[in-house]
PyMOL CGO cylinders between C-alpha atoms (Angstrom):
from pymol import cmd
from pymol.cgo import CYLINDER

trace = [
    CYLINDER, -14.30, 11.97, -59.81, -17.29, 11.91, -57.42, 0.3, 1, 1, 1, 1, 1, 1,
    CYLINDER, -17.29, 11.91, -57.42, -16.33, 8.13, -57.31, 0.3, 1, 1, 1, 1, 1, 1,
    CYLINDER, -16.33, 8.13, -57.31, -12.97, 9.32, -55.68, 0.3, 1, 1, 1, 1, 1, 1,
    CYLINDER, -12.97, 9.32, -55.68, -14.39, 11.79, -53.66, 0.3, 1, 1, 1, 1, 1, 1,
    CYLINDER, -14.39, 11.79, -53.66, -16.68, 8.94, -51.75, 0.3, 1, 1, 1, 1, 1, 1,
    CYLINDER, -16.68, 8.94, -51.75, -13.87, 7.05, -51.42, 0.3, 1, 1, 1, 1, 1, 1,
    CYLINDER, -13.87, 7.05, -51.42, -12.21, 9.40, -50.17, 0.3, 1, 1, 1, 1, 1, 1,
    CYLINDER, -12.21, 9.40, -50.17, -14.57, 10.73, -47.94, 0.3, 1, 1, 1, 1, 1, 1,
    CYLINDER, -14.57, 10.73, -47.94, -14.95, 7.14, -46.32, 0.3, 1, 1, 1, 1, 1, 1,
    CYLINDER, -14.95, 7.14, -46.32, -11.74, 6.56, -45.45, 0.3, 1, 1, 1, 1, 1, 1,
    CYLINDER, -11.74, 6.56, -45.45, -11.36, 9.75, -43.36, 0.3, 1, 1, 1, 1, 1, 1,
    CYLINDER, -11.36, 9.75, -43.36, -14.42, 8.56, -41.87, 0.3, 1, 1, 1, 1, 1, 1,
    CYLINDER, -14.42, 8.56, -41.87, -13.37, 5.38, -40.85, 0.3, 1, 1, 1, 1, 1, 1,
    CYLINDER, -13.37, 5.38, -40.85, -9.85, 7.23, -39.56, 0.3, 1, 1, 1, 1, 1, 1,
    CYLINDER, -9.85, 7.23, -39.56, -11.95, 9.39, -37.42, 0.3, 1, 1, 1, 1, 1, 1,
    CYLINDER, -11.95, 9.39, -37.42, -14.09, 6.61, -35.97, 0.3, 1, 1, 1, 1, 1, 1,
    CYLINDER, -14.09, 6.61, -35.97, -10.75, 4.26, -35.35, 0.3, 1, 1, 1, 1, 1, 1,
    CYLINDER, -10.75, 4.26, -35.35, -9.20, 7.63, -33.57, 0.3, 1, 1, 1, 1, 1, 1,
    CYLINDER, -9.20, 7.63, -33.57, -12.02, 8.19, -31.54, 0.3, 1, 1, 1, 1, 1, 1,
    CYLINDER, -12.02, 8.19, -31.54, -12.40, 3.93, -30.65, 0.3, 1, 1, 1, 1, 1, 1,
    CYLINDER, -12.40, 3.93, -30.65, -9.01, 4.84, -29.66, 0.3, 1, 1, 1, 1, 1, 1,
    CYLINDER, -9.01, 4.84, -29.66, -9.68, 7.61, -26.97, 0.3, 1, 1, 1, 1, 1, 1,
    CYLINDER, -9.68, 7.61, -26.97, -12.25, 5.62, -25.47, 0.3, 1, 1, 1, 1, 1, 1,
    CYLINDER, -12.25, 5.62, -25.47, -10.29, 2.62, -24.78, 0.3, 1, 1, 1, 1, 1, 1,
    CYLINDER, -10.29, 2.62, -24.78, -7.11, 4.32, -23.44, 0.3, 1, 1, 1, 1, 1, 1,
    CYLINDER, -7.11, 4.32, -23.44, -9.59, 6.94, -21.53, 0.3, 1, 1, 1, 1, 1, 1,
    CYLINDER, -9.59, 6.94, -21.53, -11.35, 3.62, -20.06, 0.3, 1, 1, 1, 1, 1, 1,
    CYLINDER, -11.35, 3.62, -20.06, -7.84, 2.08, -19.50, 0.3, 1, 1, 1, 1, 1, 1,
    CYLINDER, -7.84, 2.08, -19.50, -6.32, 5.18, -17.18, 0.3, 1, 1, 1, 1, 1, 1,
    CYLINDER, -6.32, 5.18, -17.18, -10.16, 5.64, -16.14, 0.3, 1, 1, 1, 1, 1, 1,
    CYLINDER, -10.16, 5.64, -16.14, -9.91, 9.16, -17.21, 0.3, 1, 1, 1, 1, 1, 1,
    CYLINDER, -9.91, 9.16, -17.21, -14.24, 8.77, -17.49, 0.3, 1, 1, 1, 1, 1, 1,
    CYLINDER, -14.24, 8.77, -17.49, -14.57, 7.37, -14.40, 0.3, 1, 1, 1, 1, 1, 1,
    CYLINDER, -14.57, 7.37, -14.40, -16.11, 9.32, -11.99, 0.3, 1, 1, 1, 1, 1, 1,
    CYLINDER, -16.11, 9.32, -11.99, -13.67, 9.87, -8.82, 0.3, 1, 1, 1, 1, 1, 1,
    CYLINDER, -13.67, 9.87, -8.82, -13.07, 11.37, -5.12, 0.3, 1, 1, 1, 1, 1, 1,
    CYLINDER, -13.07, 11.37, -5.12, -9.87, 12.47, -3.81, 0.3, 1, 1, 1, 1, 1, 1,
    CYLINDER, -9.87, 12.47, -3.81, -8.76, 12.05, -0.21, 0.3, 1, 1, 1, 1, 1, 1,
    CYLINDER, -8.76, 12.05, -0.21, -5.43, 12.80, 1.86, 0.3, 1, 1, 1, 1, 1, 1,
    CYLINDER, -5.43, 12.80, 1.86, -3.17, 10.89, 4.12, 0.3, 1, 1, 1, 1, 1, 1,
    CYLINDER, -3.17, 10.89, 4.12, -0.87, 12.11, 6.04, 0.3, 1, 1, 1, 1, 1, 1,
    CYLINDER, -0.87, 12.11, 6.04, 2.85, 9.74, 6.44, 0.3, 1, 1, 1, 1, 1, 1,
    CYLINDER, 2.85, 9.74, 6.44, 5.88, 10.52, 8.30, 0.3, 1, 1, 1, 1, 1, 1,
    CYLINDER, 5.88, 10.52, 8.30, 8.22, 7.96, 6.07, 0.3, 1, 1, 1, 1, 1, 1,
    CYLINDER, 8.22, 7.96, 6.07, 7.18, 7.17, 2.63, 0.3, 1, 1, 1, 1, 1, 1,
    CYLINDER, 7.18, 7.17, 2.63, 9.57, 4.64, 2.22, 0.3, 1, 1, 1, 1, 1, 1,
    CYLINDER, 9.57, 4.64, 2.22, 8.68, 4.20, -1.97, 0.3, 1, 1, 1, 1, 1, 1,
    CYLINDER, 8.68, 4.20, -1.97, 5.48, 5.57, -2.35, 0.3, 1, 1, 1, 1, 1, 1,
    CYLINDER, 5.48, 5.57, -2.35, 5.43, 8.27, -5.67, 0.3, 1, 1, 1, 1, 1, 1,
    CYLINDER, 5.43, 8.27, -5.67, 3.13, 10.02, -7.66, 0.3, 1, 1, 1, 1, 1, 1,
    CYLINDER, 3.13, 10.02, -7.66, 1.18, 7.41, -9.53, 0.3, 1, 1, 1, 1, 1, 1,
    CYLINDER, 1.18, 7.41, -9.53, 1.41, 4.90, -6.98, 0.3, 1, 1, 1, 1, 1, 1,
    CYLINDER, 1.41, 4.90, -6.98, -1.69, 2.45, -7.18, 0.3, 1, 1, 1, 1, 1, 1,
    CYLINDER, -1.69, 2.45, -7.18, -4.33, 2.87, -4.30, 0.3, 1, 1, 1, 1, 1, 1,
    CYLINDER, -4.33, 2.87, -4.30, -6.25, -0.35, -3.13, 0.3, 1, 1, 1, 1, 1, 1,
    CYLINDER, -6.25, -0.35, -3.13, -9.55, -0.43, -1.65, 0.3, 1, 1, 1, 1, 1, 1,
    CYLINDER, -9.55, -0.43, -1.65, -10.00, -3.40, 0.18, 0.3, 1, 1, 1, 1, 1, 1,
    CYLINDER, -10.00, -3.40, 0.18, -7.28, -5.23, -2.27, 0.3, 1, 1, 1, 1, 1, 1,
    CYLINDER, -7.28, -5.23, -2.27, -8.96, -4.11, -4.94, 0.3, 1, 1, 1, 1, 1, 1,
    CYLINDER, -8.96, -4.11, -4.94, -7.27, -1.81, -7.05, 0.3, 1, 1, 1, 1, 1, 1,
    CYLINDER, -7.27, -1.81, -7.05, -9.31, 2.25, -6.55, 0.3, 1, 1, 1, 1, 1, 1,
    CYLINDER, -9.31, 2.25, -6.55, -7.47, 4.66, -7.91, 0.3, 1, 1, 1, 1, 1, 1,
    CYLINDER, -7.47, 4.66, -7.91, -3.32, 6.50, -7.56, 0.3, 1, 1, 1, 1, 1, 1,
    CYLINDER, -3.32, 6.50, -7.56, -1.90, 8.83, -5.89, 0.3, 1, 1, 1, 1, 1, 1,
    CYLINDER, -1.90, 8.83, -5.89, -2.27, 11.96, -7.32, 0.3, 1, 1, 1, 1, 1, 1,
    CYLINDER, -2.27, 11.96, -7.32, 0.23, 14.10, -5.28, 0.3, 1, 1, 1, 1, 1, 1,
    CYLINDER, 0.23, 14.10, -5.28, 2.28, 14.13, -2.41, 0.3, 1, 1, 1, 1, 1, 1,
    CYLINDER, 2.28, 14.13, -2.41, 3.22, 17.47, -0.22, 0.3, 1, 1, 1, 1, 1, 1,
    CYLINDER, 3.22, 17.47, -0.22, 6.58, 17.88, 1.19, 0.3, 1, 1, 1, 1, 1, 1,
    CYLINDER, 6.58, 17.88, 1.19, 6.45, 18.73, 4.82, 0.3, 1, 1, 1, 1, 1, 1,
    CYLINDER, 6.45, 18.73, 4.82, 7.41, 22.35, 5.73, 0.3, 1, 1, 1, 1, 1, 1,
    CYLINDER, 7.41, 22.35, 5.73, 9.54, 21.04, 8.80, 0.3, 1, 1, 1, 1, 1, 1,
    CYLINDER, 9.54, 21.04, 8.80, 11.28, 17.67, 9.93, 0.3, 1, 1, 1, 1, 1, 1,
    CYLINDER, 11.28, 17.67, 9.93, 7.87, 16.91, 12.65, 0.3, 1, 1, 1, 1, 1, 1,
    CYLINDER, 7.87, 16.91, 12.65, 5.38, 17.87, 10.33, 0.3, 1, 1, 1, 1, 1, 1,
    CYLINDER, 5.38, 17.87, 10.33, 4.37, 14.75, 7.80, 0.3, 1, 1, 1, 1, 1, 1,
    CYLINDER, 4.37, 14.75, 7.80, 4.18, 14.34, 4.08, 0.3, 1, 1, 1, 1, 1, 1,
    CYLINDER, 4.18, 14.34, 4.08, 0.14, 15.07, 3.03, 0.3, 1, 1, 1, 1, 1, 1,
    CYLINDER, 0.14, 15.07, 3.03, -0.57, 12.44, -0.09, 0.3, 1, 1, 1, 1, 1, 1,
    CYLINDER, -0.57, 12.44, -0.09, -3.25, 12.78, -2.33, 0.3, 1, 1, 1, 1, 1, 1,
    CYLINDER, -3.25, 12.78, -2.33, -5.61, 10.24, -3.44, 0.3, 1, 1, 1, 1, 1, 1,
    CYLINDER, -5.61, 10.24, -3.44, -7.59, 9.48, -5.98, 0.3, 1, 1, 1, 1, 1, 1,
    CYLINDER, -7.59, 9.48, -5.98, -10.49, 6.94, -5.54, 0.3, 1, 1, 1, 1, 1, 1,
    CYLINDER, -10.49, 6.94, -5.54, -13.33, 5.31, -7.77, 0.3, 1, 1, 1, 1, 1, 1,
    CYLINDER, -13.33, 5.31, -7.77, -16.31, 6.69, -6.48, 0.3, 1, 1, 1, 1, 1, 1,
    CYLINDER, -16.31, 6.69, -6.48, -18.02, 3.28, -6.97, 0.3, 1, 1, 1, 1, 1, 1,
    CYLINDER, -18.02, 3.28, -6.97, -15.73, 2.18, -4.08, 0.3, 1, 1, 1, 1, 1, 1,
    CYLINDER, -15.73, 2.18, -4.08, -16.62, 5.28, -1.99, 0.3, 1, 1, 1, 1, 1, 1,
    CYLINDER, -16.62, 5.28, -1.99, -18.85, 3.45, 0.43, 0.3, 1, 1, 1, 1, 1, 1,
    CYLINDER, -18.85, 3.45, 0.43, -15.76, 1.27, 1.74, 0.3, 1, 1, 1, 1, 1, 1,
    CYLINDER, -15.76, 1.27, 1.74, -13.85, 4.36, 2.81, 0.3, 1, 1, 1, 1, 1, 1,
    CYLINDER, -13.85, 4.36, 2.81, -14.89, 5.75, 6.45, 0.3, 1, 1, 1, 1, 1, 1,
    CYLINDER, -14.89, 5.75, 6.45, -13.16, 8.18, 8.96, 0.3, 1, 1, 1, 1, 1, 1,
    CYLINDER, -13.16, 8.18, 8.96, -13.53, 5.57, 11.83, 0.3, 1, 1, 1, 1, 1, 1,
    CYLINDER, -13.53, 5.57, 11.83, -11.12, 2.80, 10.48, 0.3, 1, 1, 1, 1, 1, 1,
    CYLINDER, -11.12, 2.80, 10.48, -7.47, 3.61, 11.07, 0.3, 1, 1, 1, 1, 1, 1,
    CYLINDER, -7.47, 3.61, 11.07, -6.22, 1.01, 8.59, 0.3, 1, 1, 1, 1, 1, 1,
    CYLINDER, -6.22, 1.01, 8.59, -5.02, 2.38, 6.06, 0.3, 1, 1, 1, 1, 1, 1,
    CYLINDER, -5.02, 2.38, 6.06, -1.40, 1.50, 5.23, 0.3, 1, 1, 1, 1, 1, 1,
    CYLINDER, -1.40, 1.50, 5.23, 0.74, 0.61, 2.14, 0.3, 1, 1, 1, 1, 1, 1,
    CYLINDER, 0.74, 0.61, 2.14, 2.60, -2.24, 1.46, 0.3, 1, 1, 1, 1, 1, 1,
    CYLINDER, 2.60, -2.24, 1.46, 5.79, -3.66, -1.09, 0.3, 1, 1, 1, 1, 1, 1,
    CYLINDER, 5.79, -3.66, -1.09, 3.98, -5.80, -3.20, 0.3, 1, 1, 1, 1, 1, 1,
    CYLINDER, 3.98, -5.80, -3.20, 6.47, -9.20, -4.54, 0.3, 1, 1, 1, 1, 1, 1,
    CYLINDER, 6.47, -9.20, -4.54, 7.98, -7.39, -7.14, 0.3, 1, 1, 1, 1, 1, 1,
    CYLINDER, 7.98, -7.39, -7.14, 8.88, -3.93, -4.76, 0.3, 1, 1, 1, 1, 1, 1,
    CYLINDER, 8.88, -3.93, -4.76, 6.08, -2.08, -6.32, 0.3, 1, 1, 1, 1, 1, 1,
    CYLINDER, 6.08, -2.08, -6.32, 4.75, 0.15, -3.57, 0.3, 1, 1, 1, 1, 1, 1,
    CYLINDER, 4.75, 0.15, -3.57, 0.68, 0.49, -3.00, 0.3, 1, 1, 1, 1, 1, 1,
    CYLINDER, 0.68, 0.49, -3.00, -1.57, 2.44, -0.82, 0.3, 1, 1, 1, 1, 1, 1,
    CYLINDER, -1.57, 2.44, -0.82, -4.24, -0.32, 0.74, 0.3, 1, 1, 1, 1, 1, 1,
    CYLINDER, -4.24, -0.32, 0.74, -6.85, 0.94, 2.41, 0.3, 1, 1, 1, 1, 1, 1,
    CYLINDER, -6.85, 0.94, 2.41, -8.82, -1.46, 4.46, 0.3, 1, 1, 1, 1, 1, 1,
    CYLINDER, -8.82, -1.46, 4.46, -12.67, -1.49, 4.20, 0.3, 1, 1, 1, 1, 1, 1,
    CYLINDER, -12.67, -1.49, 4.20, -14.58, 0.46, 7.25, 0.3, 1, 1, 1, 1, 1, 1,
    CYLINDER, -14.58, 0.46, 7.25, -16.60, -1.13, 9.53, 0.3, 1, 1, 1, 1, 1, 1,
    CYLINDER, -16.60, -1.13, 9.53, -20.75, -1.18, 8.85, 0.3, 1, 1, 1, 1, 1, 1,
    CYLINDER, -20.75, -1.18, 8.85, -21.45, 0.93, 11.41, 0.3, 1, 1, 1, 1, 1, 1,
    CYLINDER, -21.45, 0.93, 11.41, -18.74, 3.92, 10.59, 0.3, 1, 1, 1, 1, 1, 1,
    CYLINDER, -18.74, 3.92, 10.59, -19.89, 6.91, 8.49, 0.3, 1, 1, 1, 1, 1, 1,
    CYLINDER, -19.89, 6.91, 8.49, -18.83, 7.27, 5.03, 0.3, 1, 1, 1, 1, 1, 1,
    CYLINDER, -18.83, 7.27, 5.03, -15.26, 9.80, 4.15, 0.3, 1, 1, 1, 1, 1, 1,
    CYLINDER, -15.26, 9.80, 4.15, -16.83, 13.00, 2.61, 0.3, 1, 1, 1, 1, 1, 1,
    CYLINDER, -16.83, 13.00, 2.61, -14.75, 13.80, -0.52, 0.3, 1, 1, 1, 1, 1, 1,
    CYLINDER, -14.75, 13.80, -0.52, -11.27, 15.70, -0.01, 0.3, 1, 1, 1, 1, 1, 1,
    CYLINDER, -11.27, 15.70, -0.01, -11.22, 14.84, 3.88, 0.3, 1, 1, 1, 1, 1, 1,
    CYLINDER, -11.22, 14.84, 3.88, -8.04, 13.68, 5.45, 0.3, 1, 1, 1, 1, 1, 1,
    CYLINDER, -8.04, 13.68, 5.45, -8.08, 9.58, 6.23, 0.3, 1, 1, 1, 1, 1, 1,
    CYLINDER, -8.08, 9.58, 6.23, -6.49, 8.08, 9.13, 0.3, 1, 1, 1, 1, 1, 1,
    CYLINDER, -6.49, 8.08, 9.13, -3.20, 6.37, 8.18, 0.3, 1, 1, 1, 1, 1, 1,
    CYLINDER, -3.20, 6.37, 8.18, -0.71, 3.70, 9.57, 0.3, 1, 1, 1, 1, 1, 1,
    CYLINDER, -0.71, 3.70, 9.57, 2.97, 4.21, 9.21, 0.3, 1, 1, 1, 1, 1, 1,
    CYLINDER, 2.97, 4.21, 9.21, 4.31, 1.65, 6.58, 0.3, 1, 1, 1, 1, 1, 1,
    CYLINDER, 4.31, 1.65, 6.58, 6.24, -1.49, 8.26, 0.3, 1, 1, 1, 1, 1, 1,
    CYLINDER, 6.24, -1.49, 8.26, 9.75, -1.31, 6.74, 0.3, 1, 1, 1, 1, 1, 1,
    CYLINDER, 9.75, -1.31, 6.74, 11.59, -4.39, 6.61, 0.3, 1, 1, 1, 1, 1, 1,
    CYLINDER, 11.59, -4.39, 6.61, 15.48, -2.84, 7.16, 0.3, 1, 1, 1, 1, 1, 1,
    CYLINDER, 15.48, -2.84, 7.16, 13.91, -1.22, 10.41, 0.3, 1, 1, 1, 1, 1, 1,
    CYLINDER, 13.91, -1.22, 10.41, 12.55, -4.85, 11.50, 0.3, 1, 1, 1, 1, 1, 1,
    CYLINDER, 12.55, -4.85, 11.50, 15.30, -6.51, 11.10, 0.3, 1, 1, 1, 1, 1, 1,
    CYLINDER, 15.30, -6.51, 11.10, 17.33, -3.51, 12.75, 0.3, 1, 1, 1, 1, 1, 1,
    CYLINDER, 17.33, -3.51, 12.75, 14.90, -3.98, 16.08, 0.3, 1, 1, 1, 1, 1, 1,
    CYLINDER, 14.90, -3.98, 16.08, 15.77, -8.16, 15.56, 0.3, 1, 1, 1, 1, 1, 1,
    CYLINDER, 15.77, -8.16, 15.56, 19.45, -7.24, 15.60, 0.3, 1, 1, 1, 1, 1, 1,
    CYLINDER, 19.45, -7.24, 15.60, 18.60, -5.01, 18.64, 0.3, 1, 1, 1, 1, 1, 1,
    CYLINDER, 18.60, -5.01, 18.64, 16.82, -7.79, 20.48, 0.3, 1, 1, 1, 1, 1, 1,
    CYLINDER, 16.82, -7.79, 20.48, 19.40, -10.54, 19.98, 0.3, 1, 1, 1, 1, 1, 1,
    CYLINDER, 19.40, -10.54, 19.98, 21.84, -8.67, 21.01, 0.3, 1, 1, 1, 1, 1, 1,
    CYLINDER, 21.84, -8.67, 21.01, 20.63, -7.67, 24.30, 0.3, 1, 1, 1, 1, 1, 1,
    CYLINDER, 20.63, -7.67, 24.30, 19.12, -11.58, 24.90, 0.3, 1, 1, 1, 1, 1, 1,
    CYLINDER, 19.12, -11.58, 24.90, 22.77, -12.77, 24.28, 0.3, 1, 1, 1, 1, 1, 1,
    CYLINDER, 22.77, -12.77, 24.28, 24.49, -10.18, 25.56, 0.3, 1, 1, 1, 1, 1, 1,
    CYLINDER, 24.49, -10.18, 25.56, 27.16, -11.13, 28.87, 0.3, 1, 1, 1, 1, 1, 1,
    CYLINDER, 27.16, -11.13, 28.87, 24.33, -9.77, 31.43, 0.3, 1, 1, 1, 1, 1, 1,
    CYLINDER, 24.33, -9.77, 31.43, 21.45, -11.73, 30.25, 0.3, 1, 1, 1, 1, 1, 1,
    CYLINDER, 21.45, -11.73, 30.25, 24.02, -14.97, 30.26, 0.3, 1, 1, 1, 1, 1, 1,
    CYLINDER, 24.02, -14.97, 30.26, 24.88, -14.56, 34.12, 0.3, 1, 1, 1, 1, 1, 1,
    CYLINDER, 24.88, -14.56, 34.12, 22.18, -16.24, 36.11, 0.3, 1, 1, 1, 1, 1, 1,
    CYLINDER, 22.18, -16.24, 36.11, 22.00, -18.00, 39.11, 0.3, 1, 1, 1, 1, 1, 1,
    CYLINDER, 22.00, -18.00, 39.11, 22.43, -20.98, 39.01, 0.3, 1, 1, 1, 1, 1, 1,
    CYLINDER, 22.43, -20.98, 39.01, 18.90, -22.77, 39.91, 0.3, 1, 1, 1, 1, 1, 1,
    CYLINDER, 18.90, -22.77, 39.91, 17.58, -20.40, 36.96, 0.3, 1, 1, 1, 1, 1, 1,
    CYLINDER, 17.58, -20.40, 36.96, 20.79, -21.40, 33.72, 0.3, 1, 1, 1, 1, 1, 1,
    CYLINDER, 20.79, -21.40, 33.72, 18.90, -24.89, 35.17, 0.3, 1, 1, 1, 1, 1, 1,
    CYLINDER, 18.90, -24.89, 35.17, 15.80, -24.37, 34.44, 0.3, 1, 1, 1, 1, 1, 1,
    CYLINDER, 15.80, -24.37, 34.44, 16.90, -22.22, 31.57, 0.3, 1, 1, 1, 1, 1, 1,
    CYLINDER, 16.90, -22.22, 31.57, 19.10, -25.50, 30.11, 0.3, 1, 1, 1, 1, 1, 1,
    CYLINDER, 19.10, -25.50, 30.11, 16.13, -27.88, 31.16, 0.3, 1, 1, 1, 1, 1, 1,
    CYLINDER, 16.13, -27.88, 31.16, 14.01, -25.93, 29.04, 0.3, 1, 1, 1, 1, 1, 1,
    CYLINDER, 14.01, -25.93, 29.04, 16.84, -25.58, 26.17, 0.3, 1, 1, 1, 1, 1, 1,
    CYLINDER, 16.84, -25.58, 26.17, 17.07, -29.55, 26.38, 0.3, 1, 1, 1, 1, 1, 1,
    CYLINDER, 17.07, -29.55, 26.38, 13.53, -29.98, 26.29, 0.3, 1, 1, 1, 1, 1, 1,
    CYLINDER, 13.53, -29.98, 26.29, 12.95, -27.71, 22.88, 0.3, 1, 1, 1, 1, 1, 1,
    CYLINDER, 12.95, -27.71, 22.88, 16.13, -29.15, 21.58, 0.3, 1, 1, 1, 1, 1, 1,
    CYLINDER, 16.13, -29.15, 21.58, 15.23, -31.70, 18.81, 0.3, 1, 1, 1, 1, 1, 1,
    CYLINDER, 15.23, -31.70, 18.81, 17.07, -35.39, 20.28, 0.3, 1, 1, 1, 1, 1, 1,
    CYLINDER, 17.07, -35.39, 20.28, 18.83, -37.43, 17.04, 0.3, 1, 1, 1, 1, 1, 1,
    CYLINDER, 18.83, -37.43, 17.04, 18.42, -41.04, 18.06, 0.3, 1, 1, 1, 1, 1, 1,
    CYLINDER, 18.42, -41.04, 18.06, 21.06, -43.41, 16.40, 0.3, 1, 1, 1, 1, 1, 1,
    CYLINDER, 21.06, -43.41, 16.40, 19.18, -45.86, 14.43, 0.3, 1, 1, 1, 1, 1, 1,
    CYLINDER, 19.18, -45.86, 14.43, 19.20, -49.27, 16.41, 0.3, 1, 1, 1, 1, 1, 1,
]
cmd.load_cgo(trace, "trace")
């Protein structure tokens, strides 16, 4: 019986250590013991940036967003919260105004925040960053359209005539010539 009973006894044991290895590497994984700051940035567009987004620090990956605030009216801006490893703290400064996210390859959106210059003073914990507006590729290519159509549009085509020369000279000359093979 007392046999049993160690037996016993050592198996919950080794269940309880196992659970506990456990906690520590998923806590370690999700950096739930890390020690963290939080910061806010303020967007107009978000254009796919959600809760749990991942937050770079000078491309390496910080922290995720932790929340993001829906603007009371259509001028005010959305107010995200960060979370950052404190470890990376000393990147972060008020002065830099680069912070901006980015699609990565796969059209996972990230919050990158660029490292501060040597000479800028460190972000104090829950202080509000500077932030760039995202660059959305359906708006480029909407300014693109824009352009092209108002470089080939009829009024940009009428010129005088010394300057559809020089405009056809210059047409000519970045023209690639196909010579016939002699």
């Amino acid at each position: 019986m007392k046999n049993k009973n160690l037996i016993v006894g050592l198996f919950v044991l080794a269940g309880l250590v196992l659970f506990m290895a456990g906690l520590v590497l998923i806590g370690n994984r999700h950096e739930a013991f890390a020690r963290h700051m939080d910061f806010y940035a303020d967007f107009t567009n978000l254009a796919g940036l959600s809760k749990g987004s991942k937050v770079q620090v000078a491309g390496m990956d910080a922290g995720q967003v932790l929340d993001i605030a829906v603007p009371a009216s259509p001028s005010a801006r959305f107010r995200v919260r960060l979370r950052i490893e404190e470890s990376l703290h000393g990147l972060v400064s008020h002065r830099f105004g680069g912070h901006h996210w980015n699609a990565g390859v796969v059209g996972e959106t990230f919050l990158l925040i660029h490292p501060g210059s040597p000479t800028a003073a460190e972000a104090s914990a829950l202080s509000l960053l500077p932030s760039k507006e995202p660059m959305d590729l359906a708006n480029l290519l909407d300014q693109a359209r824009a352009w092209s159509a108002t470089s080939m549009s009829p009024s940009r085509t009428r010129m005088a005539p010394e300057k559809r020369r020089d405009s056809n000279s210059v047409r000519h000359w970045a023209t690639p010539t196909r010579r016939s093979p002699t």
